[in-house]
C-alpha positions as CSV (number, residue, x, y, z in Angstrom):
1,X,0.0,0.0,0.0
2,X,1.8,3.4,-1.1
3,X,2.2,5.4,1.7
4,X,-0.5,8.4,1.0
5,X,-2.8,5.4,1.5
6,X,-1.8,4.6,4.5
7,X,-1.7,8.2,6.1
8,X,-5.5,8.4,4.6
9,X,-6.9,5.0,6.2
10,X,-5.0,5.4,9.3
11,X,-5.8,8.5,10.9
12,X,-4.2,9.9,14.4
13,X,-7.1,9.8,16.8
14,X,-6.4,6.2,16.5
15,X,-2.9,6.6,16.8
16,X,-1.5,4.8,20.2
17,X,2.3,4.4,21.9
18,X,2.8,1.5,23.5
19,X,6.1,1.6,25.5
20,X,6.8,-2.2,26.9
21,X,8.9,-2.8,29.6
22,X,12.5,-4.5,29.9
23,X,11.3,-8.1,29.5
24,X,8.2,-8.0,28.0
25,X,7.4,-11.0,25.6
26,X,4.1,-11.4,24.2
27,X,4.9,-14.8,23.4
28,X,5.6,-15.7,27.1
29,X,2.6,-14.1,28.1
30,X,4.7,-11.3,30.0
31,X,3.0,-8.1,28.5
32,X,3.8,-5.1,30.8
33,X,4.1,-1.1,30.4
34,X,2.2,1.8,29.4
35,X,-0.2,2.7,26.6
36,X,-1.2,6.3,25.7
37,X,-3.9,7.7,23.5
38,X,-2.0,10.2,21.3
39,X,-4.9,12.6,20.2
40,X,-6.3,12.4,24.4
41,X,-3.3,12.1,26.0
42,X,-5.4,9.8,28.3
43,X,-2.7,6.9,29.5
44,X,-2.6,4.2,31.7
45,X,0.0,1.1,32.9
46,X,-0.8,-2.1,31.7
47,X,0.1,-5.8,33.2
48,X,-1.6,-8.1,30.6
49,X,-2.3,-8.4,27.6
50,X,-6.1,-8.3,28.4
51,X,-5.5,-4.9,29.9
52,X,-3.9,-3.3,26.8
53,X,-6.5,-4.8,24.8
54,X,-8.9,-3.4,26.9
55,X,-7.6,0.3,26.9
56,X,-7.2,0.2,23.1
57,X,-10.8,-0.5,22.9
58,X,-12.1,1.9,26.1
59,X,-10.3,4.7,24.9
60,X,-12.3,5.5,21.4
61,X,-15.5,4.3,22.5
62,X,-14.9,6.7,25.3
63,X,-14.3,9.4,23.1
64,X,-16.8,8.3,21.0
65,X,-19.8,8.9,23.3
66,X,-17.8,11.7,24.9
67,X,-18.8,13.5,21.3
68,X,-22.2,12.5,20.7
69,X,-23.3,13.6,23.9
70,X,-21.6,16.9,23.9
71,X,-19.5,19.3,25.9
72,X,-20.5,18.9,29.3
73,X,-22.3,21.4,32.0
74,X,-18.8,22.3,33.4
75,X,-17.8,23.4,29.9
76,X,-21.1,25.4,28.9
């Protein structure tokens, strides 16, 4: 896929860092670090694989619904 293609289908609010830590092997089952939402900012530390899956599919349903239901009474 040429890369202009790529930068179109991929775009950054679903852009995540994952930063493993010293000895983390997926294939061991020894998943642990951080995760961060680029486009939030919104992070958190992960010790599983279930809990990095989980976050990567919190965060933009999170944002998601944090759209459709509008700024909040704080911010009005």
């Amino acid at each position: 896929m040429p890369a202009d293609e790529t930068r179109n289908t991929l775009p950054a609010e679903w852009a995540f860092v994952v930063h493993l830590r010293p000895g983390a092997l997926a294939e061991d089952g020894r998943m642990v670090g951080r995760v961060e939402h680029v486009a939030s900012g919104r992070s958190v530390l992960f010790g599983s694989l279930p809990e990095l899956v989980a976050f990567l599919g919190r965060v933009p349903r999170n944002l998601r619904e944090d759209v459709e239901q509008g700024p909040s009474k704080e911010a009005r």
